[in-house]
C-alpha positions in Angstrom: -13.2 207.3 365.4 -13.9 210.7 364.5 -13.5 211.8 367.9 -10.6 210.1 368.6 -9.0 211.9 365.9 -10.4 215.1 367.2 -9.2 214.7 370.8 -5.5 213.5 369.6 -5.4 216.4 366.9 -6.4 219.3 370.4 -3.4 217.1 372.6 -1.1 217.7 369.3 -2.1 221.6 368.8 -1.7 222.0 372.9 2.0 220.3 372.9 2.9 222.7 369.9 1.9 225.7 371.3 3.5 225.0 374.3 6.6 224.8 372.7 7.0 226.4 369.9 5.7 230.0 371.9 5.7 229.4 375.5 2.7 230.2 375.8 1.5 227.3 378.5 3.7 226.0 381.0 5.1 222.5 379.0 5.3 221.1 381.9 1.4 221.2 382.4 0.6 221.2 378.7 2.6 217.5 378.4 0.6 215.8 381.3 -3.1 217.9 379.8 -2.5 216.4 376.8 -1.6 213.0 378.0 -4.9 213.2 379.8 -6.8 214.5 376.7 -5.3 211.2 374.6 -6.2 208.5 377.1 -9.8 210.2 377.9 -10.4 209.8 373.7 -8.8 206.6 373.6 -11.0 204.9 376.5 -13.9 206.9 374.8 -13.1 205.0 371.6 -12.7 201.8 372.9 -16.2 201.6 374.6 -17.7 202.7 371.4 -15.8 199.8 370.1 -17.6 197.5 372.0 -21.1 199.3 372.0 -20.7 199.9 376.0 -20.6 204.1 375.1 -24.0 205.6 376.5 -25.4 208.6 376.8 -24.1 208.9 380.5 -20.8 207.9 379.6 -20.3 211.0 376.8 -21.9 212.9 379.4 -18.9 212.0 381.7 -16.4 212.3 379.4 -17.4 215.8 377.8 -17.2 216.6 382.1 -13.7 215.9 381.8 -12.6 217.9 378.4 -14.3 220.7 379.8 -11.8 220.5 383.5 -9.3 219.9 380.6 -10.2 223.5 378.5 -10.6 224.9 382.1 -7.0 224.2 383.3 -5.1 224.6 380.2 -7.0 228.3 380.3 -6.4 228.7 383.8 -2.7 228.1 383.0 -2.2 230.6 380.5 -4.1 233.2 382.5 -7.0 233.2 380.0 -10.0 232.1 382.3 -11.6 235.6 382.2 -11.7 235.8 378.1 -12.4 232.3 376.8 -13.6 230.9 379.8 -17.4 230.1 378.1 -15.5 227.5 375.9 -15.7 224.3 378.6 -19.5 224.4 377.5 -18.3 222.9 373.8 -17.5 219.8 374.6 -20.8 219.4 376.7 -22.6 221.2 373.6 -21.4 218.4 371.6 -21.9 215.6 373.7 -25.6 216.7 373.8 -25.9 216.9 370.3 -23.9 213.8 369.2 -24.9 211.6 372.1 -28.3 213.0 373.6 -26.1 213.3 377.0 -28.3 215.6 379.5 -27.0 219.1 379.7 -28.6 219.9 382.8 -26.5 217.6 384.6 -23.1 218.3 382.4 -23.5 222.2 383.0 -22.8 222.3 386.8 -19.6 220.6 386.4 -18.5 222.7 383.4 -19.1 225.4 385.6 -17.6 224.7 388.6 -14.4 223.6 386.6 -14.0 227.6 385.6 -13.8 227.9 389.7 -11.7 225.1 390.0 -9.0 225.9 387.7 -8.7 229.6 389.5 -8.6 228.3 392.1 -5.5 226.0 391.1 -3.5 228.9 389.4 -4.7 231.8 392.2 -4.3 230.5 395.3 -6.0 232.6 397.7 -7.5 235.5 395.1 -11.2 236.0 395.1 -12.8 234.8 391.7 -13.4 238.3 389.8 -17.0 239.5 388.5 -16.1 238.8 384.7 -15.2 235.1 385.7 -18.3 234.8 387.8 -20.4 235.9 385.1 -19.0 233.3 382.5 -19.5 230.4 385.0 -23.0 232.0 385.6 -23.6 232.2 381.9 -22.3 228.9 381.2 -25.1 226.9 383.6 -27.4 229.0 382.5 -26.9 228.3 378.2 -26.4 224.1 379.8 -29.4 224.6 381.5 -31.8 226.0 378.4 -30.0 223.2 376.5 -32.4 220.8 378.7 -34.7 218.8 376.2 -37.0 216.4 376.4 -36.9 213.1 374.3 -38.8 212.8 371.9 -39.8 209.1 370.2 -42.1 209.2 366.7 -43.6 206.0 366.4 -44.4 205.4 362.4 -48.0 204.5 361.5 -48.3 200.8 359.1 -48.3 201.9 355.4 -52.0 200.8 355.0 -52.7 204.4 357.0 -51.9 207.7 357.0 -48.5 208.9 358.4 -48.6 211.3 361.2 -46.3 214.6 361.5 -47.2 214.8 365.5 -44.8 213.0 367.4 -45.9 211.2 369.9 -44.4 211.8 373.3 -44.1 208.9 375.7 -44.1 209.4 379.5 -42.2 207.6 382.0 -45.3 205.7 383.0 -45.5 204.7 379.4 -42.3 203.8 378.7 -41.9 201.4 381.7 -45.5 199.8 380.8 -44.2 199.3 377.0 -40.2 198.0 378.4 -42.4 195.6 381.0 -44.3 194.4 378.0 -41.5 193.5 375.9 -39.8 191.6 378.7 -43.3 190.2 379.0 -43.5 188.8 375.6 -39.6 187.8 375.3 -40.1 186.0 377.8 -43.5 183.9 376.4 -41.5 183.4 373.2 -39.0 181.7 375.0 -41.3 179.6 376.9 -43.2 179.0 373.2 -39.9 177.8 371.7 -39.0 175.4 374.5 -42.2 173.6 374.2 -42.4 173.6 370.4 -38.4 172.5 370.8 -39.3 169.9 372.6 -42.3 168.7 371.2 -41.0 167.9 368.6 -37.9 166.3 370.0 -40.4 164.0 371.6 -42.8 163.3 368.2 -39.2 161.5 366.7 -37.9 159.8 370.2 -41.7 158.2 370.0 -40.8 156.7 366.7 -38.8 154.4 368.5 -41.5 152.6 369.3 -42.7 150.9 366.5 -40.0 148.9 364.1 -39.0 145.0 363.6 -35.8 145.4 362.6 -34.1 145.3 366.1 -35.1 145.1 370.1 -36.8 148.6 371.5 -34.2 149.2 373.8 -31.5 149.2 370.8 -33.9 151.5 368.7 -35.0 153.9 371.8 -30.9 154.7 372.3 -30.5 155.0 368.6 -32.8 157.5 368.7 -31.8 159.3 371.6 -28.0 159.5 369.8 -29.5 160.7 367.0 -31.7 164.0 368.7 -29.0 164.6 371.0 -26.3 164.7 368.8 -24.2 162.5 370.4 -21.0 160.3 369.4 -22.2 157.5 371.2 -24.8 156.6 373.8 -26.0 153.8 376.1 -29.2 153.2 378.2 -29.0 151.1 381.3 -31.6 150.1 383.3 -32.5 148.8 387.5 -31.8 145.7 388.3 -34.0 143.6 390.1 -31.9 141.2 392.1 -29.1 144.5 393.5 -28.9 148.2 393.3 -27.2 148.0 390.3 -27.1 149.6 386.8 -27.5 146.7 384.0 -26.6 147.6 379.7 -29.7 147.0 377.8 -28.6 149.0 374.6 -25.8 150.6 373.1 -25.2 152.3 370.0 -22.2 150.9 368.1 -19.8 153.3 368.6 -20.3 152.8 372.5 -16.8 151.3 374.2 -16.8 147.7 375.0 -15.7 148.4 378.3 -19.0 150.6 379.1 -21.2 148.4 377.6 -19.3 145.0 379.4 -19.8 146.5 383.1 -22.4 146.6 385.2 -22.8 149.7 387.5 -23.2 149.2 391.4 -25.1 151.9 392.9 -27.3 153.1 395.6 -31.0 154.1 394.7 -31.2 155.3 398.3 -28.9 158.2 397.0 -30.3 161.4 395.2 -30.0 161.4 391.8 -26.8 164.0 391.7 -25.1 161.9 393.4 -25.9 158.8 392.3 -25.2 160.5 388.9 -21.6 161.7 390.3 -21.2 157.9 391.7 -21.7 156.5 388.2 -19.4 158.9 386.3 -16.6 157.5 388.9 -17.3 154.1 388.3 -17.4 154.5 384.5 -13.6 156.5 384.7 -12.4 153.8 386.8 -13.5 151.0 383.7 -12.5 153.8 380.9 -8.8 152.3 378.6 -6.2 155.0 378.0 -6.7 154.7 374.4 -10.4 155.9 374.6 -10.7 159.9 374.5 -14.1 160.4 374.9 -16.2 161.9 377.5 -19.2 161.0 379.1 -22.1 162.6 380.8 -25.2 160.7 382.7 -29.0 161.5 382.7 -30.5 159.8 385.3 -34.1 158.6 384.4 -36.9 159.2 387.0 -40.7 157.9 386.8 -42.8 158.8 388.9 -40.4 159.9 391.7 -38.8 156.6 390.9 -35.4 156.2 389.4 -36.2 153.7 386.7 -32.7 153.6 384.2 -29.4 155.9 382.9 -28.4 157.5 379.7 -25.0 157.7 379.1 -23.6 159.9 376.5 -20.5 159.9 375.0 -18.5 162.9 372.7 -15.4 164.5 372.5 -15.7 167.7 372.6 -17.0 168.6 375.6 -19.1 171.4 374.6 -21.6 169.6 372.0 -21.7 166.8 374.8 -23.3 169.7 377.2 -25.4 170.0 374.1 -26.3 166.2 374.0 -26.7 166.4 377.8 -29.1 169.5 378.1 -31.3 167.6 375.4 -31.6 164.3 377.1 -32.3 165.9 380.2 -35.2 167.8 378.5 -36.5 164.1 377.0 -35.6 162.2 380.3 -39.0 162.1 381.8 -40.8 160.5 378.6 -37.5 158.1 378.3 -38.4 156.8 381.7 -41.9 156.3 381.0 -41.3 154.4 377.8 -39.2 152.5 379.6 -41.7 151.6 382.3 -44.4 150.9 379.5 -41.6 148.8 378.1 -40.9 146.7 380.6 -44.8 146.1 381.5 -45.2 144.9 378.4 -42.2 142.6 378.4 -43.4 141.0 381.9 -46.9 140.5 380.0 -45.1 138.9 377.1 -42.9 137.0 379.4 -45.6 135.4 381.0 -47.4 134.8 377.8 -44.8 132.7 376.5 -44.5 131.3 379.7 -48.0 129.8 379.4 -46.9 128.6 375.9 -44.0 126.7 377.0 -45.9 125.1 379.6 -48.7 124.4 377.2 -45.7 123.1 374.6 -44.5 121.1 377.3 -47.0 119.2 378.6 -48.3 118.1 374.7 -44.9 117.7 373.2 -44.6 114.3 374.9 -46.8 112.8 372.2 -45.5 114.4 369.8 -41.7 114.0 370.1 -39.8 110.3 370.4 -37.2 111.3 371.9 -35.6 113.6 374.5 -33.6 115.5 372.5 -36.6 116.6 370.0 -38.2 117.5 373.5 -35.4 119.6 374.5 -34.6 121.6 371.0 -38.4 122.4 371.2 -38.3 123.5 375.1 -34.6 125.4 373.8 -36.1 127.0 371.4 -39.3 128.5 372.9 -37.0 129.4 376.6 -34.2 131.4 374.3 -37.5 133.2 373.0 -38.8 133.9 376.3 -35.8 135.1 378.3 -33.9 137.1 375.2 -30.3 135.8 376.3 -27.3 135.4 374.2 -26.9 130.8 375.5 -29.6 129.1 376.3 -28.3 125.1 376.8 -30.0 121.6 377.9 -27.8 118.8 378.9 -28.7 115.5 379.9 -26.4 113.7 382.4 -24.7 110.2 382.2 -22.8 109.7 385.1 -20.0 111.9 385.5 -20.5 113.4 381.9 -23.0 115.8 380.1 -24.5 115.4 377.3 -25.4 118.4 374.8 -29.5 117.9 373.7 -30.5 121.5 372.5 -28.6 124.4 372.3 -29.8 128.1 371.1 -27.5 131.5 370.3 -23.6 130.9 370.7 -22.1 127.3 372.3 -20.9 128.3 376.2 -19.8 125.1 378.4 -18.8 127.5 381.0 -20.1 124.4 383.6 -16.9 122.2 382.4 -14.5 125.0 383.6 -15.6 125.9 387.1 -14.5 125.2 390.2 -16.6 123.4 393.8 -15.4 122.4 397.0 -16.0 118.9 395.7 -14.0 118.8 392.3 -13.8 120.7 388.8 -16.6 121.0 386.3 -19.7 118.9 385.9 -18.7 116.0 388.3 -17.1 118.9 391.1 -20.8 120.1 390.8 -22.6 116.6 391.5 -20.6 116.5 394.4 -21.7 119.5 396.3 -25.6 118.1 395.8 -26.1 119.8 392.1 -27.4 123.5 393.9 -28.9 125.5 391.3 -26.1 128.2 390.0 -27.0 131.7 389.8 -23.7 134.4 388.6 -25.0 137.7 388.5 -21.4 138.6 387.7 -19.1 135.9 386.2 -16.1 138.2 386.4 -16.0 138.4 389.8 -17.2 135.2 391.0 -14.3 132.8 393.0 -15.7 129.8 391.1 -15.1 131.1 387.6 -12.1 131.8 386.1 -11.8 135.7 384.8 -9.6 135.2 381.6 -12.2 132.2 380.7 -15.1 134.4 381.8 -13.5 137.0 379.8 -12.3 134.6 376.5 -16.1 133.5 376.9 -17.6 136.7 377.1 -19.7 135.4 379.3 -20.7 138.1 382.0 -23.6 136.4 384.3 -24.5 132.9 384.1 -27.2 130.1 385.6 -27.3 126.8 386.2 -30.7 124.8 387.1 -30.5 121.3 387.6 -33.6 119.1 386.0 -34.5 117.1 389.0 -34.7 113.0 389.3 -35.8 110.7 392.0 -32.3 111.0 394.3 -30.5 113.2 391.5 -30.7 115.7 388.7 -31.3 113.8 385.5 -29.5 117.2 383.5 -29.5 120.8 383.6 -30.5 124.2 382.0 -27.9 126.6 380.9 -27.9 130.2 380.2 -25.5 133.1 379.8 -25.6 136.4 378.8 -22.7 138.8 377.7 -23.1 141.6 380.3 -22.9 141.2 383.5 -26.6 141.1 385.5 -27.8 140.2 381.7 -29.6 137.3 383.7 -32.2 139.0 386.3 -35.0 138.0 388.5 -38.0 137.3 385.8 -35.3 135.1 383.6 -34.3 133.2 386.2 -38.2 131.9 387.4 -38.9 131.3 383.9 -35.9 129.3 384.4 -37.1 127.2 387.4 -40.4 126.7 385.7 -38.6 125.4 382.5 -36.4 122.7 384.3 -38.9 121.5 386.5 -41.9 120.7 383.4 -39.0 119.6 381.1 -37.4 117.6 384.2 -40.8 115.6 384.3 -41.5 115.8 380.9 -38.5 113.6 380.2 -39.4 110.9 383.2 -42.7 110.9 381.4 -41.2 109.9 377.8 -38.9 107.6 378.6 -41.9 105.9 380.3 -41.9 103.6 383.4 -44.3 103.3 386.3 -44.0 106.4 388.9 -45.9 107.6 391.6 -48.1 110.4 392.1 -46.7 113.6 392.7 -47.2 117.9 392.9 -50.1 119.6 394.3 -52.9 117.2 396.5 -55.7 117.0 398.7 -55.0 115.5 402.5 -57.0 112.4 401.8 -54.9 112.2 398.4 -51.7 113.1 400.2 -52.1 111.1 403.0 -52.6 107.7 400.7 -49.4 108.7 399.2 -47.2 108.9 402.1 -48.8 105.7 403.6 -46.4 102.9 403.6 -43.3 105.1 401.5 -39.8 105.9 402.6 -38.6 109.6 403.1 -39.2 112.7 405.0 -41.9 115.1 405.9 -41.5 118.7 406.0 -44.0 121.2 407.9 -44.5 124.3 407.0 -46.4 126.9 408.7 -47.3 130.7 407.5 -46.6 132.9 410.6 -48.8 135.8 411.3 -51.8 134.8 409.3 -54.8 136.9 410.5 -52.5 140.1 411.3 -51.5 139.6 407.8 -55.3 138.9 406.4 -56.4 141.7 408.1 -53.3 144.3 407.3 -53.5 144.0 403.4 -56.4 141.7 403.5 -57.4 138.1 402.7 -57.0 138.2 398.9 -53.4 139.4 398.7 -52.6 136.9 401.4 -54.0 134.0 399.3 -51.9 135.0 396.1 -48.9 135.4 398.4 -49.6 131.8 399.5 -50.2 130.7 396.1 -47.6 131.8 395.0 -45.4 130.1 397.4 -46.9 126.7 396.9 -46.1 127.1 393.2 -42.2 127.7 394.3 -42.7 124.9 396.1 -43.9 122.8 393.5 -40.8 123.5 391.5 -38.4 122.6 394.4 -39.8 119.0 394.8 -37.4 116.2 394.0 -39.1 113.2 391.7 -42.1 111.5 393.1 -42.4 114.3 395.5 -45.9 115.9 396.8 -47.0 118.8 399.6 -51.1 119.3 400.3 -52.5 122.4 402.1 -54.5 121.3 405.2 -57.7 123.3 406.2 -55.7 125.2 409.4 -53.9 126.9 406.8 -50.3 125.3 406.8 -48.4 122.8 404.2 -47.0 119.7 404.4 -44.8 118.7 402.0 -43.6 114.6 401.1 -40.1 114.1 400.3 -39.4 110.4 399.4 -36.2 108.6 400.2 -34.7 111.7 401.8 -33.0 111.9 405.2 -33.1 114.3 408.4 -30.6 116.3 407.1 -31.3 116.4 403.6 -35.1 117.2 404.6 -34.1 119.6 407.0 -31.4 121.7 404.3 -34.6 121.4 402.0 -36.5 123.1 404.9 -34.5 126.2 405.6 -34.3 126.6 401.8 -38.0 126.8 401.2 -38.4 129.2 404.3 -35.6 131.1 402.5 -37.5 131.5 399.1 -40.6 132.3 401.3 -39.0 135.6 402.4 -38.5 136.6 398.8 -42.5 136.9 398.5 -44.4 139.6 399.6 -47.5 140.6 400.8 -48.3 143.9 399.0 -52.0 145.6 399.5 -53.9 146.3 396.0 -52.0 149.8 395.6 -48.4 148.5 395.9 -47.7 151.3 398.5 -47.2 148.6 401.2 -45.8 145.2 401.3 -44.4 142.4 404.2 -42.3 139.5 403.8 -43.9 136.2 404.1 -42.6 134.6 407.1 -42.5 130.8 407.9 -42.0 128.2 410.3 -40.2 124.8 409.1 -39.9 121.2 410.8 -38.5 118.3 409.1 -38.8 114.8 409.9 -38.6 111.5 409.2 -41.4 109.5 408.4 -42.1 106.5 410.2 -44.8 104.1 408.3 -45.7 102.4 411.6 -47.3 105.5 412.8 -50.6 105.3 411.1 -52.1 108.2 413.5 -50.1 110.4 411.4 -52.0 109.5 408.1 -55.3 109.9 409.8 -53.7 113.8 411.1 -52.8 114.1 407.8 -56.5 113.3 406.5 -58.3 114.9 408.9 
């Protein structure tokens, strides 16, 4: 500021004494002292802003001294006062540390200039020479060398010998400090992170609400954000599924389910999912979103969404989740072992409860609250339902989490609700998306809340006896592992039922060929032949065991596809037979291509999981014919 006030105080003097005694040209003097004010205004400005240096003084001191040297030059005083252009670099020096070696050749080469300007063609004269002469020499023996004084620590004694630091040293010391700027930075990314991990791992343990539900709790409250939501993969599509959501999350978000690509890289898939979330978003809603996509293992496992509205603090939340995104995904993983463990294990139970409740219960509808209550348990879905048909209508036995009769509603090629559904042979239902599917109504779906649904029939001798129910809220809530704990739930509570309401019945499920072949001899109904393709190629690809749990595991599916009194055996050669009684061609031959169907779905894998190969079958159906006893003795063989 001072100089500022310096600078405009010399334009003021130069304008005054160019008019008030003619003794500069006003016509020069007005456009000098112009110059002089915006040269100590710009100077100002950077000093303002910290962006003045001493290279920058140096410059500007340059141009005061062409200044001096052309208002002398036009009042025809370059021979008397021309030493004064070596002020301003004098000063700048001084004030700013600016090098005078490299000021002093321009100060004195603006004496020539400004001759040069006002004598046109004269020869410099001796006196002039010798002030531009004088002038580098006095910048020149101005030259100094910098001098830094480090201060000793008070414990010892203080130095008076300053300690001169060469260029060699003061790069080693600048390459240092970049050196350990840059390890502090490091140290407080880790120690930043740490311990945003030490309270996301916290989610791990509490009984007051599911894992996923604490986990995005969490994650809202370390990132910051308004409101958040984690999705995860789908088993049965490319396709992100809600498995928690904070409460201030939109309904809308938490409602859809996200088709995607996992062939994709994660940007774009991430891009993809912002689109599809816009295209969902109500007009009333103001918030925005970002997406994390969660990887494991080069895997992409899940999604956090985030939601704020100010868009700066959710590049906040964003930058923090993507710093806790790789231990998200593995939690997740660890997560979801542990629920297939789980699953399983309660699986076993309801088998176990299953087969002893018999005994214990007297009548179908005790059996049914107790199967209700143990599969709502198992596959954590919002409707879990057992009816029990009587002709054309349903009967209610067990019902667990909120009432949905989303069966009465829908609409087959061969009627409207329950009795539209006998009519098309009972299939088993599975709605991975009850808002778009043609047999469900949307509003209803939507009045219903009901955003995936499943329907397994229990199965009798010709027909089902009732059916399972379930329903979840968001759409793909129902997925692969809910669906075979399903099956396995209709088809022990299907025979469970035959077995309490009593009666004679024949033998049935898993035999030997001597056993099977006694039980086909002499009955009505179909044969089905089923034959593993590729066996050896496949024994010795991913070897013998992981063929044999493949096959066991399609006998099992089998098992649970069997109508009432029916039965399949394994011969020695390595294929199946399976008994169907009182079905026909057709009917045997649709039950055929089904089963090869749900072969498909198994795979071969090898120990690591690196590799796996659909298990292919063959499938002939036909009818049996009880005056062919060679068959039996096949059969037996």
């Amino acid at each position: 500021m001072v100089e500022l006030g310096i600078r405009l105080l010399i334009a003021g003097a130069v304008l005054f004494v160019a008019g008030m005694f003619g003794a500069l040209g006003f016509d020069f003097a007005w456009k000098a002292a112009l110059a002089t004010a915006s040269i100590a205004f710009f100077g100002w400005r950077l000093e303002v802003k910290g962006l003045k240096n001493p290279g920058v003084a140096g410059f500007i001191a340059v141009a005061d001294a062409f200044t001096i040297a052309l208002l002398l030059g036009s009042a025809d005083q370059l021979g008397n006062f021309g030493f004064l252009v070596l002020a301003p670099c004098a000063f700048a020096a001084a004030r700013h540390g600016s090098q005078p070696n490299f000021m002093a050749p321009l100060a004195g080469s603006s004496l020539l200039v400004a001759h040069s300007a006002f004598h046109q063609g004269q020869v410099p004269g001796p006196f002039l020479l010798a002030q531009a002469a004088c002038v580098l020499a006095v910048g020149l023996l101005l030259s100094h060398t910098k001098v830094v004084t480090v201060t000793a620590p008070q414990t010892e004694a203080l130095s008076d010998d300053a300690i001169v630091l060469e260029k060699e040293d003061y790069f080693e010391m600048r390459e240092n400090f970049r050196k350990l700027r840059d390890a502090y930075r490091d140290l407080e990314f880790k120690s930043r992170k740490g311990r945003l991990l030490t309270q996301l791992d916290e989610a791990r343990t509490g009984a007051d609400e599911k894992f996923y539900y604490r986990l995005v709790n969490k994650l809202k409250e370390l990132t910051g954000a308004d409101s958040a939501a984690l999705y995860t993969v789908a088993q049965f599509a490319d396709q992100f599924v809600v498995k928690g959501a904070t409460a201030g999350f939109p309904t809308e978000y938490e409602e859809a389910s996200l088709q995607t690509d996992l062939n994709l890289a994660p940007g774009q898939i991430k891009h993809k999912m912002e689109r599809a979330l816009a295209a969902v978003k109500s007009d009333a809603d103001r918030s925005r979103v970002a997406n994390v996509i969660l990887i494991e293992s080069g895997k992409i496992v899940g999604m956090l969404t985030l939601g704020h509205t100010e868009l700066d603090k959710l590049a906040d939340a964003q930058a923090k989740a993507e710093e806790m995104a790789g231990y998200v995904a593995s939690m997740i993983q660890m997560e979801s072992r542990r629920e297939t463990e789980r699953r399983r294990l309660r699986e076993t139970e309801m088998l176990y409860e299953v087969a002893t409740v018999t005994s214990g219960s007297t009548n179908p509808t005790n059996l049914a609250a107790r199967v209700a209550r143990e599969l709502f348990e198992t596959i954590q879905v919002d409707h879990v339902g057992i009816y029990l048909l009587e002709g054309s209508e349903s009967l209610m036995l067990a019902n667990q989490g909120v009432r949905v009769r989303m069966l009465d509603s829908m609409q087959f090629a061969g009627g409207e609700g329950v009795q539209g559904w006998i009519n098309t042979d009972a299939p088993e239902l599975v709605i991975f998306d009850a808002r778009e599917d043609h047999r469900i109504d949307a509003q209803e779906a939507l009045k219903k809340r009901v955003g995936s649904f499943a329907v397994l029939p229990l199965p009798g001798a010709m027909e089902p006896i009732g059916y399972i129910t379930a329903a979840s809220h968001s759409r793909g809530g129902l997925d692969i592992p809910e669906l075979e704990a399903l099956r396995v739930a209709s088809v022990e509570l299907a025979q469970a039922i035959r077995r309490l309401k009593g009666g004679a019945h024949a033998a049935e499920g898993v035999m030997t060929p001597s056993e099977f072949a006694a039980r086909v001899k002499g009955a009505n109904g179909s044969l089905v032949y089923l034959e593993p393709l590729k066996r050896e190629q496949l024994a010795e690809t991913f070897g013998r065991p992981a063929l044999n749990l493949a096959l066991r595991k399609f006998v099992s599916q089998i098992r649970r596809r069997l109508p009432q009194g029916g039965c399949v055996c394994r011969r020695d050669e390595g294929d199946y037979i399976v008994f169907l009684p009182g079905s026909t061609l057709s009917a045997a031959t649709s039950w055929a291509n089904d089963a090869a169907a749900s072969a498909s779905m198994i795979a071969v894998k090898t120990p690591d999981g690196s590799a796996k190969i659909p298990l292919a079958l063959r499938a002939k159906a036909a009818e049996l014919d009880r005056q062919e006893s060679e068959v039996f003795q096949e059969i037996s063989a």
